[in-house]
N, C-alpha and C positions, 0 to 999 in steps of 0.2 A: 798696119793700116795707116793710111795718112789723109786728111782732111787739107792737104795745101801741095796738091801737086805742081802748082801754076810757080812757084819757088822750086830755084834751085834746091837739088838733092845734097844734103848735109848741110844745112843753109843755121846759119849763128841768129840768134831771136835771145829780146831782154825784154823783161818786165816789170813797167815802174810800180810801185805800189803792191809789191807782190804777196804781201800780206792781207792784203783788205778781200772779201769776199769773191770776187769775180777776179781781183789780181792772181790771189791763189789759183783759181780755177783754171785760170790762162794760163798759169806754170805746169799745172800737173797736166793738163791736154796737150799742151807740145812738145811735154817729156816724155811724154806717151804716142807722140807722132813719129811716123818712121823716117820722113823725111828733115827731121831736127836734128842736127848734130848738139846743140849748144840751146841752153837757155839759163842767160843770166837772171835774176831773181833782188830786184833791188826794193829797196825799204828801207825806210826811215829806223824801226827796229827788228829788224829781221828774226825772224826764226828758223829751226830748222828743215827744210825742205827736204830728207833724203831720194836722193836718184843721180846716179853716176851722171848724166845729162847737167843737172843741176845745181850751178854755181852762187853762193849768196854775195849779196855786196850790201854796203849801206848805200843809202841816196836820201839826203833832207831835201827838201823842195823848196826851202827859206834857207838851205845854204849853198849858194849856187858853186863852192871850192869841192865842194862833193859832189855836184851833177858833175864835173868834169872830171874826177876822179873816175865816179862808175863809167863816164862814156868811153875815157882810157882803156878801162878794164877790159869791157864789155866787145870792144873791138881789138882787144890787141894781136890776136889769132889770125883774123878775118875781119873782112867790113860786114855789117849787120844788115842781114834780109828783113827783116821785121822789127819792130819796134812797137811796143804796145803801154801805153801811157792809163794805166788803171786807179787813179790818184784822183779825188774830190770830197768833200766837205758838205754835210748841209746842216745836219744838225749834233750839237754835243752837250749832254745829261742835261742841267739848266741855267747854260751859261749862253749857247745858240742854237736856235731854232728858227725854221722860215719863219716869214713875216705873215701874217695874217692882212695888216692895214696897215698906211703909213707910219701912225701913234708909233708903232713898233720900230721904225728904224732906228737903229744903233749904229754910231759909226764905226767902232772899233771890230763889232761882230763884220758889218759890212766887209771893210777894208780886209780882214782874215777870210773872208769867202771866196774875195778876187785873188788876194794873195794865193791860194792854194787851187779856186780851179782853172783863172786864167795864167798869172804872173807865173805858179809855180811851171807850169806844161810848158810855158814859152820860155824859158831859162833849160829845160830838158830838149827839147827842139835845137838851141843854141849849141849844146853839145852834139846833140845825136846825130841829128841830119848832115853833118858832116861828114859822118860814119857811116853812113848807108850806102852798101854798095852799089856800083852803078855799072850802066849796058846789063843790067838783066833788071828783072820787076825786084822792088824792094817798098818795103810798106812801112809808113810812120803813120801809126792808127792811134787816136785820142776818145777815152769815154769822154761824151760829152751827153746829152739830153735832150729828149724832144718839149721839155717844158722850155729850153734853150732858142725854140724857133719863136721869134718876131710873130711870123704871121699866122701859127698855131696857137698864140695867144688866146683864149677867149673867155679865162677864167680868174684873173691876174692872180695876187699874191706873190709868193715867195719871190720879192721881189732882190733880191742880195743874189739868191742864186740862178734865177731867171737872169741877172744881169751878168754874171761870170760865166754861163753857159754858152749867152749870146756872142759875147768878148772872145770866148774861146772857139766858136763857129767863124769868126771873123778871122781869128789869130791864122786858123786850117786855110781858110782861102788864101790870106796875103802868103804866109810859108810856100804852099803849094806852086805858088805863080814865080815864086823865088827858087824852090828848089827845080823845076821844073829846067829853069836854062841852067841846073848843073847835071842835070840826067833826067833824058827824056822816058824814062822807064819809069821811074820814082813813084807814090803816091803816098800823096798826104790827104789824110781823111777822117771826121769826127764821124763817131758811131753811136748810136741809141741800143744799149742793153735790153732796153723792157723794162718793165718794174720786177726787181728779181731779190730773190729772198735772203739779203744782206742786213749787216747792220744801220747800212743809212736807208735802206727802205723799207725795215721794220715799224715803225712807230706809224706807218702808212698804208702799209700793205691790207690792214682788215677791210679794204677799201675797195680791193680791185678781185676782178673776178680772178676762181680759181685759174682757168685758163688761159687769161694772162700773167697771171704770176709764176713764173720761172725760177728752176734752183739757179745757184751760181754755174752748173756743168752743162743745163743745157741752153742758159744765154750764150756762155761761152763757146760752147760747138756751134749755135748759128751764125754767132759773130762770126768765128774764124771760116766757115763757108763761105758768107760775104765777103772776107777779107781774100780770099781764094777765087771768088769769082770777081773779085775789081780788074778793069784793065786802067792803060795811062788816064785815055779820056775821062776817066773819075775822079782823078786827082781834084783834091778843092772839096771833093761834094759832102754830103752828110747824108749815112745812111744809119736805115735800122736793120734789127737782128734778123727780117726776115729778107735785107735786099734791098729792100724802098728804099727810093730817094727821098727825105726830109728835105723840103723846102726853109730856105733859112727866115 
C-alpha cells in the first residue's frame, strides 16, 4: 500500500526529530509505505527504530556540524524525495511554558523557542535542500502551526511561539522562492498537524474536542496525503492536515 504515489518509486525520505511524537509516526508510516525505499530517522537522542527500511542517525539542531553530517548520510545513496522536519518546542516541566501576558516574557526562554523552531529548521534547510532531488517532485515539508498565522490571530498569547511559528512560515516562503530556480519540481511547504496527542500538546489538549484531537498515526497519514497531493504551484504555501491552505 502506498499513500505517495505522486514520488518516485523507491524514493530515499529522512526524518528530523524522529523521536518526538508525530516524528516517530512519520518514520513508522513510510516504512511501511511501499513506495519507500529508505528512511532516515534523525534525532538529537535517538532510539531504536527496528525495520530493515530504517536507518538512525544523530541530528542536534543547536549544532549545525551534525545537520551536515546527517544530510551527508541521509543522501549519500541517492538525492532525497522528501524531507520532513518534525522538530519544535513549546513548553518544558517548569522552566518553559507559553506566555499568558507580557509580565511573562523571559528572554532566554524566548531566545530557546526561536532557536529550535525557527533557527534550528533554517540550519536543516541549509544542509538538505541541497539534496533534494531534482526534474522529478521532491518535498522539503516543515511542522509548523496554525497559531503561527498573523491573521488567524484573534486570541494572542503564546507569544514566543506564535513568534517562531510565524519566522518559520516566513523562513518556507523565502527558501521556496530560492529553491525554486534550482528545480522547478521541488516544494517547500509548512504544514499544520492539528492538535494531536503528543507531548507538547498534552498539557492542552483537555481543551479541544474529541474530534479534533488526533493520534500521532492519523495526523500523520493526512499529512502525508497532503504532502501526495501538492503540485510545483504550492511550493511557499502553508497547509493543514486536511489540504487547506492556511493563510499566513
Amino acid at each position: 500500500m502506498t499513500n505517495l504515489d505522486s514520488l518516485k518509486e523507491g524514493c530515499n525520505t529522512a526524518v528530523i526529530g524522529a523521536t518526538g511524537g508525530i516524528g516517530e509516526a512519520f518514520v513508522e508510516c513510510l516504512a511501511h509505505d511501499e513506495r519507500v525505499a529508505a528512511v532516515h530517522a534523525f534525532s538529537r537522542l535517538p532510539k531504536a527504530l527496528v525495520h530493515p527500511k530504517v536507518t538512525i542517525g544523530v541530528l542536534d539542531l543547536v549544532d549545525e556540524a551534525s545537520i551536515a553530517a546527517a544530510a551527508k548520510a541521509a543522501a549519500a545513496q541517492s538525492a532525497l524525495d522528501l524531507v520532513v522536519v518534525a522538530t519544535g518546542v513549546l513548553h518544558r516541566g517548569t522552566t518553559l511554558a507559553p506566555e499568558k501576558t507580557l509580565r511573562a516574557f523571559d528572554r532566554s526562554a524566548m531566545l530557546e523557542v526561536m532557536e529550535v523552531n525557527s533557527v534550528g529548521p533554517a540550519l536543516v534547510a541549509k544542509h538538505f535542500l541541497p539534496r533534494l532531488a531534482r526534474q522529478r517532485k521532491a518535498v522539503f515539508a516543515v511542522l509548523s502551526a496554525r497559531v503561527g498565522s498573523i491573521s488567524d490571530n484573534r486570541l494572542g498569547g503564546w507569544a514566543a511561539y506564535r513568534m517562531s511559528k510565524a519566522a518559520l512560515n516566513m523562513l518556507i516562503r523565502t527558501l521556496a522562492i530560492e529553491q525554486n530556480r534550482a528545480s522547478a519540481d521541488a516544494l517547500v511547504v509548512a504544514l499544520h498537524p492539528g492538535t494531536v496527542e503528543t507531548a507538547l500538546s498534552a498539557p492542552f489538549s483537555g481543551r479541544v474536542e474529541s474530534a479534533k484531537l488526533f493520534s500521532a498515526r492519523d495526523s500523520v497519514a493526512r499529512l502525508i496525503r497532503t504532502i501526495n497531493s501538492l503540485q510545483s504551484a504550492d511550493t511557499g504555501g502553508f497547509f493543514a492536515y486536511d489540504g487547506s491552505r492556511i493563510d499566513f
